[in-house]
Each structure stands twice: as structure tokens, then as C-alpha cells.
C-alpha positions in Angstrom: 153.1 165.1 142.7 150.7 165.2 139.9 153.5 166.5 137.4 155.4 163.6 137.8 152.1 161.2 136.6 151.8 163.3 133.2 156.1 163.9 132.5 158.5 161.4 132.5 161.7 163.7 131.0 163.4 165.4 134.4 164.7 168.2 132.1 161.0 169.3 131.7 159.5 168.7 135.3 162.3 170.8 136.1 161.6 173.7 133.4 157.6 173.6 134.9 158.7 173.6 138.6 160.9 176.5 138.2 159.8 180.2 137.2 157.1 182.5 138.5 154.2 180.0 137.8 155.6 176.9 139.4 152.9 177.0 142.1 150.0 176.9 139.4 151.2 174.8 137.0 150.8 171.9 139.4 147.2 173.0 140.7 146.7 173.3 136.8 147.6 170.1 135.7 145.7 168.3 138.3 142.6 170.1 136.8 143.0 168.7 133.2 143.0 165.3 134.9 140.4 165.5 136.8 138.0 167.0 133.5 139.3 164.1 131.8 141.9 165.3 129.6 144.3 162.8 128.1 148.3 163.0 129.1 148.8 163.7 125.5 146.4 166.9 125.5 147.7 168.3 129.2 151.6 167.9 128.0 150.4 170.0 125.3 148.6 172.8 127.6 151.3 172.4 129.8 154.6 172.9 127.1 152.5 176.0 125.8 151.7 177.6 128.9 155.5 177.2 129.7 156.2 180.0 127.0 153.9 182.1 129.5 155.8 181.0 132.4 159.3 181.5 130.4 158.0 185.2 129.4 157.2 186.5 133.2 160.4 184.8 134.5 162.2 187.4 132.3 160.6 190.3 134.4 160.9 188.5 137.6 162.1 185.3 139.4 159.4 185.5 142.3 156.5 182.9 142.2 153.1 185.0 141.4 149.9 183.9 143.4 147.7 185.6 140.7 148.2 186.3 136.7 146.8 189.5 135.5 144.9 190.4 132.3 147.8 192.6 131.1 150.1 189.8 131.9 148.7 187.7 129.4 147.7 190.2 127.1 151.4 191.8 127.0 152.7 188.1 126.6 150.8 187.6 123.3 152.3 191.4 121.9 156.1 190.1 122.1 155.8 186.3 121.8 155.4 186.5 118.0 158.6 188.1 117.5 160.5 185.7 120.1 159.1 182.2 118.8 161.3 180.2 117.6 158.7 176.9 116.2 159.9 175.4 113.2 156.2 175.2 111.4 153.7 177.7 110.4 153.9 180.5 113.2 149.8 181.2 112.3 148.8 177.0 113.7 151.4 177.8 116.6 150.4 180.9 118.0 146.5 179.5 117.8 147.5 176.2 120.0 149.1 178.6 122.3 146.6 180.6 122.7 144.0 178.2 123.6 146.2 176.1 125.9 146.9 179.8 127.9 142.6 180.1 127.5 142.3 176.9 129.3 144.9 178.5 132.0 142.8 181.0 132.6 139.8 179.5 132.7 141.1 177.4 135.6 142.8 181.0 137.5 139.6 182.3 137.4 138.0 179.3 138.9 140.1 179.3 141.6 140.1 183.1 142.0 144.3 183.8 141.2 143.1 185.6 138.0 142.6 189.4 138.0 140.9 190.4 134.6 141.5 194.1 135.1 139.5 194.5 132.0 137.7 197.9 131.9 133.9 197.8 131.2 132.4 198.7 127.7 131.2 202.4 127.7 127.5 200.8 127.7 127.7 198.1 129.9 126.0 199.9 132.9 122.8 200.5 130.3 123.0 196.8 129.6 122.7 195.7 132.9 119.9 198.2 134.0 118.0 196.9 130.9 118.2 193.2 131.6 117.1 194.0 135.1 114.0 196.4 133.8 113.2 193.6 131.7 113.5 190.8 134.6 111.8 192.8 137.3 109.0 194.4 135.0 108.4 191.8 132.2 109.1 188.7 134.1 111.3 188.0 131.3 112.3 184.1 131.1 116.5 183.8 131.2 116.5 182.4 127.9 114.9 185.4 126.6 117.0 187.6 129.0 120.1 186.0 126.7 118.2 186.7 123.5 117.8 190.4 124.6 121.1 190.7 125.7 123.1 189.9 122.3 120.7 191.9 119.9 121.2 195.0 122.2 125.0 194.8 122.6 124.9 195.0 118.7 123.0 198.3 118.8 124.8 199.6 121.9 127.8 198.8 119.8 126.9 200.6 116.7 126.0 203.3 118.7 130.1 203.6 120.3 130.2 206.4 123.0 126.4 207.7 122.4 125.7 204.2 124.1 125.3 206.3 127.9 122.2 207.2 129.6 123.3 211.1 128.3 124.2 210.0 125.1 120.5 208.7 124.7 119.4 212.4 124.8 120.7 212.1 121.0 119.5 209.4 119.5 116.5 210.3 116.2 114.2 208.0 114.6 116.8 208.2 111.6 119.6 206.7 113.5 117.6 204.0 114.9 116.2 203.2 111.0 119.6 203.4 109.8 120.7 201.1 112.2 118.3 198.5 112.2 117.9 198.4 108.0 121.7 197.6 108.0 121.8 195.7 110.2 118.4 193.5 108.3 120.3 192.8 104.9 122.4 190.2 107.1 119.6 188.8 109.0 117.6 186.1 108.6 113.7 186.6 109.1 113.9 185.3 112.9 116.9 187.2 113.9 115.6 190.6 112.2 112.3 189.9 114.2 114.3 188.8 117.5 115.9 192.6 116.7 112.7 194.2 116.2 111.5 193.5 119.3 114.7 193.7 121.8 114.5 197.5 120.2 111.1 198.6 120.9 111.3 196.8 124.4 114.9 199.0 124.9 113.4 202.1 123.4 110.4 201.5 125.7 112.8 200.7 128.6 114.9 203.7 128.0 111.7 206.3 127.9 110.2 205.1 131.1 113.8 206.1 132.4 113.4 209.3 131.2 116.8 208.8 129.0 114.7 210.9 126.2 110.8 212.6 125.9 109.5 211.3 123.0 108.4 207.3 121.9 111.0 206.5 119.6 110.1 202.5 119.3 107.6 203.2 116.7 111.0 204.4 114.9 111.6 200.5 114.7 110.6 199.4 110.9 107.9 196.5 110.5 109.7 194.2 108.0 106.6 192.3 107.2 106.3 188.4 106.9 103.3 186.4 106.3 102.6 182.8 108.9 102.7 179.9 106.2 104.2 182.2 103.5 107.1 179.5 102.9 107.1 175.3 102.4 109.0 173.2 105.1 112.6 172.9 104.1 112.8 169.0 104.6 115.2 166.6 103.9 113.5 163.6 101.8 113.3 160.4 102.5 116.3 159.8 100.5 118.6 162.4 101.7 117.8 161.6 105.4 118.9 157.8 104.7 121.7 158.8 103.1 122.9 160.8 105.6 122.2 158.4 108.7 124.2 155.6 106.1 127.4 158.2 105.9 128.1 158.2 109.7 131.1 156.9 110.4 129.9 154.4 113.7 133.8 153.0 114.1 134.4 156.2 116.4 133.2 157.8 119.8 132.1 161.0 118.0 130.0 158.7 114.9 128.5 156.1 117.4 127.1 159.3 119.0 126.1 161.3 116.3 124.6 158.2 114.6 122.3 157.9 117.7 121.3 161.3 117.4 120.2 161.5 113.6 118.6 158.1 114.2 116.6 159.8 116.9 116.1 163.0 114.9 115.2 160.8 111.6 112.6 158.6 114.1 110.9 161.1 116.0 111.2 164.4 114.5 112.0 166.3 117.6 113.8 169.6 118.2 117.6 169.6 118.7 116.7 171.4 121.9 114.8 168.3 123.4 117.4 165.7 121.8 120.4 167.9 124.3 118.1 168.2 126.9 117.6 164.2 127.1 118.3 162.8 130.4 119.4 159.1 131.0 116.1 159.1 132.9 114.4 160.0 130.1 114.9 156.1 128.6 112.5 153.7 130.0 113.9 151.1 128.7 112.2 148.6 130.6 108.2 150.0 129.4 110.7 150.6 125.7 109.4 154.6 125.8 111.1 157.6 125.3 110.2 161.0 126.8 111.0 164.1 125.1 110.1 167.4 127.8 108.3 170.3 126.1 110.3 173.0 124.5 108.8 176.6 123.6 105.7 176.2 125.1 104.9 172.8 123.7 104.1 169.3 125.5 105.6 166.2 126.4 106.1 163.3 124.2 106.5 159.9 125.8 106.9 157.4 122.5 108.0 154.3 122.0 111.5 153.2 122.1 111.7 152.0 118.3 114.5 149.1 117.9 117.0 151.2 115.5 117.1 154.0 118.0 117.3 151.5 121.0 120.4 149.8 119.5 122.2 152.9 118.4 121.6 154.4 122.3 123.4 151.0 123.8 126.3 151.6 121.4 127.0 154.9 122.2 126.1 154.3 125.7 128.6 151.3 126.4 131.3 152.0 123.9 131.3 156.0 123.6 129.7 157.7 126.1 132.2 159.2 128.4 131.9 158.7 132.2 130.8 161.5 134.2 128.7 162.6 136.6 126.0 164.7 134.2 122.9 163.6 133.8 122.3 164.4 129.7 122.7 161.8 127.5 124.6 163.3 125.0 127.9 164.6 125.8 130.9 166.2 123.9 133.5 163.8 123.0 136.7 165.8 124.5 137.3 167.2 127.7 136.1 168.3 129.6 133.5 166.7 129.5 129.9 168.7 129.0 126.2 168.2 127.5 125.6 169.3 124.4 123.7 172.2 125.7 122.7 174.6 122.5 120.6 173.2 119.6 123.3 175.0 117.5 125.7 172.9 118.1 123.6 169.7 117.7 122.5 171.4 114.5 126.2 172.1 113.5 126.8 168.4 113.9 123.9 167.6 111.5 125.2 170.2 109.1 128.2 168.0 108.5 127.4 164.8 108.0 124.6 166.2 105.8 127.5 168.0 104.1 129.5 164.9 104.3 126.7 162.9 102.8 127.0 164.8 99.5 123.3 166.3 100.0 122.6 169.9 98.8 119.3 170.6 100.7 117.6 174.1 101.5 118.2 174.0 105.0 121.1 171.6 106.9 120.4 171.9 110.6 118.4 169.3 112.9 115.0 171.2 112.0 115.5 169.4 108.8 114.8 166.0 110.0 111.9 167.7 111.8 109.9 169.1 108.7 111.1 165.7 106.9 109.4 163.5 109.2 106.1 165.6 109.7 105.9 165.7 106.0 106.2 161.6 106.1 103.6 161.8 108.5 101.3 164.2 105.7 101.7 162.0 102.6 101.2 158.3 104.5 97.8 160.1 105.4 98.0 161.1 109.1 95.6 163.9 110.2 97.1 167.3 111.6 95.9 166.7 114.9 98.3 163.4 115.2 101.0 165.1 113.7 100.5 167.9 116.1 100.8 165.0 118.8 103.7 163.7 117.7 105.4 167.1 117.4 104.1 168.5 120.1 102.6 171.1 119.2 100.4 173.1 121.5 98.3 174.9 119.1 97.3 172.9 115.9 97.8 176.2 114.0 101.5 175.8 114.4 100.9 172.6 112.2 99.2 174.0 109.7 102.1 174.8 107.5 102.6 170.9 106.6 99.5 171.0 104.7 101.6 172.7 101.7 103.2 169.6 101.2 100.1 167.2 101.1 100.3 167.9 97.1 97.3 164.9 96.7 95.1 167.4 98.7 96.0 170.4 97.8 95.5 169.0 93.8 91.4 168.3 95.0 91.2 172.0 95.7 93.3 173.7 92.5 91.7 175.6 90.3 91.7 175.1 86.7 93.8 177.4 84.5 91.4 180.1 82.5 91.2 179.5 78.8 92.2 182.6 76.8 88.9 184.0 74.8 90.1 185.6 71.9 87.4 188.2 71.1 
């Protein structure tokens, strides 16, 4: 029995084999081994999904082959009141929660979970949208998830007017309101990602026949001008002080040094650094490929020794061992690539933080403007920095040539002297 490898004390295997959830508990447990949990985090889950298990034995004895939605959700309405921990009841009830998550999450693997959860009022709008823009524009899925969250805001915002009736209703005001209130949060890429998931929805939504009249020109144009800002880099400086501050005594530093190092050496998106592949490392031609990202192109480098050494670290001492074929993993179970840039850029945010650094911007693009502004001042042309970044289109480069001040000084103007008539 798998219960018996994780818990020594009888008195608990016999409080987990007895009540309405004995049969899932066991089935449960062996799933946290197998995803590489330790014995210390399972007997954890396992003593907080117990309070589950204690609260549906009070309604009845018999074993349940499948946990509802209103189960759970009824469990977390009266457990407050019943707990009896002796420390701060906020920490508690968070722990418990995610342990009975995790539960769940493995239920509705298996298929003993029943969600029962009714359907927001404009999910059936959603879906037809996402398929119109799929089936029509060929949209890519990454855009398809894009589209998705900026809509479900406005669909939101619009509450029960969010039907294909309710549409009827909607004005050019509304939709300005909307979208103006929504901008003073926004920065400028997530007010333009909004500007256009709302003229392709208003578009979407008139070639329905949900209303008569073009309403995406309703959308305001929030203009902002291509080069109008300088690459917010992290110096020289700040990037060495940052790589210095990792911590490479433990799993999660001997991994995160390997990514700044790789970041600080090559300037490449997060994107490509969580979509690295052991494959991807030839070490024995010492190259490195990086696959394209937005359109872009390959970039096969060379394997540079700092980068080389921090990759065997992590690799033999810190790497956990599974079956995927990333390179960078996270560092508790279960196990999983890193697969958003925002979390790789989260990580940089902190040791950046960490480091003491107050710099403009704190994500992985950072290292990225700081090493194609190295690349500028030691001299390189655009087109080699294009290379190296991969750009496509050696417009997209052009912005570094704001920070090649020696240049830029050759073409200044001299200041007017004041005539005094």
C-alpha cells in the first residue's frame, strides 16, 4: 500500500483509510509520488485534505467515487468556524486550500470530479468568437489566448448585456467608456493588445448580425510613435551585480544563475531561454541554438565557457529528473518547464531586486536591451546586432541607435545663440 511508504503513525493511516474518501486518498498519494513530491510535502496534502474527508464523513459514512464542486465549495463555508489550529487561521486556511487544489487537480484527472460549475453568462459568445477568429483569421493559438483574456475583460464589464441579445444594446459610448478605463491601468502593449481584440470582436459580432452598424471604429486610437522611447537596459554594472548576487549553493540559484548567465551572454528572449531543449546544446561542436520567437530566426552561437559551466552545474547537481525535454525546469513538484516568459522574467525581477538595483525595467528583456546596447558602443554595425538578436527586419533594430551617444553627438545640432535686437 502506498500509504504505508509515506506514514509511519498507525493512528493516522487509520484516520486516512476510514471516511468517505478512503478510496481516493490512496490513488492520491500515489500521484504526489509519482510527480516527485517529497514525503514531507504529501503528509502535508494528505493531513489537510483529511479535514475534507473529516467534513463529508459528518454527512455520511459511505465511500464517494466522485467529489463534487459544492462539496468542496460548502466545505470551505463551515471549516473556518470548526478549525481548531493553534496559529494564524489566515496561513492555515491558505495551505488548506491548496493541498484540497492539488486534490482536485488529480479528481479531475482521473475523471471522479464533477465541477457542476455553471457557465459565465458570456461564455457561449466567447467560444463562438475564438472559433470565428480560428476558422476565419487563421488565428495562431498563442494569439487565440491573447484574444481570449482581453475579451473576457470586456464581456465582464459588460455583466448580463454580455449575450448575443444583449449586443443589440451596446453604443459607441459604452465601448469608449470601457476601453478609456480600462487604458489608465494599461501599459502601452496591453492597451494595444485591447485595441485590437475589440475591433476584431466588434467586427466578429457585426458579421453575426448581433447589431447593424460598425461599431469598431468606436475603439479609440491611443497613439504611440515606433522608436519614441530609449531601451530600458541594465548597465554593465547592474547586470554583473546581479549575476554576482545569486545564491549558486541551492537547486533554485544554480538554475537561475545559468539562466542570467545566458540572458547576460546572449541577449535572448525569456521565451527562447524556456523553450531550450537539451538538444539544443551541442556541446560537442560548443554551440547553442536558440529557435526563432515572433517571427524572428534561429541563432546557433557559440557555447561561451561561463555559460557552459553554469549549464553542467545545474544540469548534474540541480536539474531534476524527468522525462521533459526543456532544459529549465521548476524546482518543486511536480515537475514542469518553465513555459511563460513571465515567469522567467519574475525570476529575473528578484534577484535584480535582491541585487539592490533600481533599474527602469526588471524583467529578462533587460538583459536583452543591455547586451544589444554593449553590442552599439564596442562599435558593432546594426545588421550584426540584428544577427545576433535575431531580428528579421533590421528596422526592429533601429531603436539601439539612441544609445550610440558617440554617433548621435556627430549629427547634433548646435544650440542657437540668442540675438538681442
Amino acid at each position: 500500500m502506498v500509504l504505508e511508504q509515506v506514514f509511519k503513525c498507525k493512528r493516522t493511516l487509520i484516520k486516512l483509510k476510514t471516511g468517505p474518501l478512503a478510496n481516493l486518498l490512496e490513488g492520491f498519494c500515489h500521484w504526489l509520488l509519482v510527480r516527485g513530491f517529497t514525503r514531507y510535502c504529501i503528509r502535508k496534502h494528505l493531513s489537510n485534505v483529511s479535514h475534507l474527508n473529516e467534513h463529508l464523513g459528518r454527512i455520511s459514512t459511505q465511500p464517494r467515487m466522485v467529489v463534487t464542486a459544492k462539496a468542496v465549495e460548502d466545505f470551505f463555508k463551515l471549516y473556518p468556524s470548526l478549525c481548531r489550529n493553534q496559529g494564524p487561521i489566515e496561513n492555515h486556511l491558505r495551505h488548506v486550500r491548496y493541498s484540497i487544489n492539488r486534490f482536485v487537480a488529480y479528481l479531475d484527472q482521473k475523471g471522479l470530479f464533477d465541477p457542476l460549475v455553471k457557465a459565465p453568462v458570456y461564455q457561449a459568445l466567447l467560444d463562438d468568437y475564438l472559433q470565428w477568429l480560428q476558422h476565419y483569421q487563421h488565428a495562431a493559438d498563442g494569439t487565440l489566448e491573447v484574444r481570449a483574456h482581453s475579451i473576457t475583460r470586456f464581456l465582464k464589464w459588460l455583466g448580463p448585456q454580455a449575450t448575443e441579445q444583449g449586443l443589440a444594446n451596446l453604443t459607441p459610448e459604452k465601448i469608449e467608456t470601457f476601453f478609456l478605463s480600462h487604458a489608465r491601468t494599461m501599459g502601452r502593449s496591453e492597451r494595444r493588445s485591447m485595441q485590437s481584440a475589440l475591433r476584431t470582436f466588434l467586427r466578429f459580432a457585426l458579421q453575426q448580425g448581433y447589431f447593424q452598424h460598425r461599431l469598431d471604429r468606436a475603439v479609440p486610437t491611443l497613439r504611440t510613435y515606433k522608436l519614441s522611447t530609449v531601451p530600458r537596459a541594465l548597465t554593465e554594472e547592474q547586470a554583473q551585480r546581479t549575476i554576482s548576487a545569486v545564491d549558486a549553493g541551492t537547486h533554485s540559484g544554480r538554475r537561475d544563475l545559468a539562466i542570467l548567465q545566458m540572458l547576460y551572454t546572449y541577449g535572448v528572449r525569456g521565451g527562447q531561454v524556456c523553450a531550450l531543449k537539451m538538444e539544443d546544446i551541442r556541446w560537442a561542436d560548443n554551440q547553442i541554438l536558440f529557435r526563432a520567437s515572433k517571427n524572428g530566426k534561429d541563432s546557433l552561437l557559440p557555447l561561451s565557457v561561463e555559460v557552459g559551466q553554469s549549464l553542467i552545474t545545474y544540469l548534474r547537481h540541480a536539474r531534476p529528473r524527468c522525462p521533459h525535454p526543456q532544459v529549465f525546469l521548476t524546482c518543486r513538484a511536480p515537475y514542469h518547464p518553465l513555459t511563460h516568459s513571465g515567469t522567467l522574467s519574475a525570476i529575473v525581477e528578484r534577484h535584480i531586486r535582491a541585487a539592490g538595483i533600481d533599474a527602469p525595467s526588471k524583467g529578462a528583456h533587460a538583459f536583452r536591451h543591455g547586451f544589444a546596447t554593449r553590442m552599439v558602443k564596442k562599435g558593432h554595425s546594426l545588421k550584426q546586432v540584428a544577427d545576433i538578436l535575431g531580428h528579421r527586419h533590421l528596422s526592429t533594430t533601429f531603436i539601439y541607435t539612441k544609445v550610440d551617444f558617440n554617433a548621435l553627438k556627430q549629427v547634433a545640432l548646435d544650440w542657437p545663440e540668442e540675438v538681442i535686437g
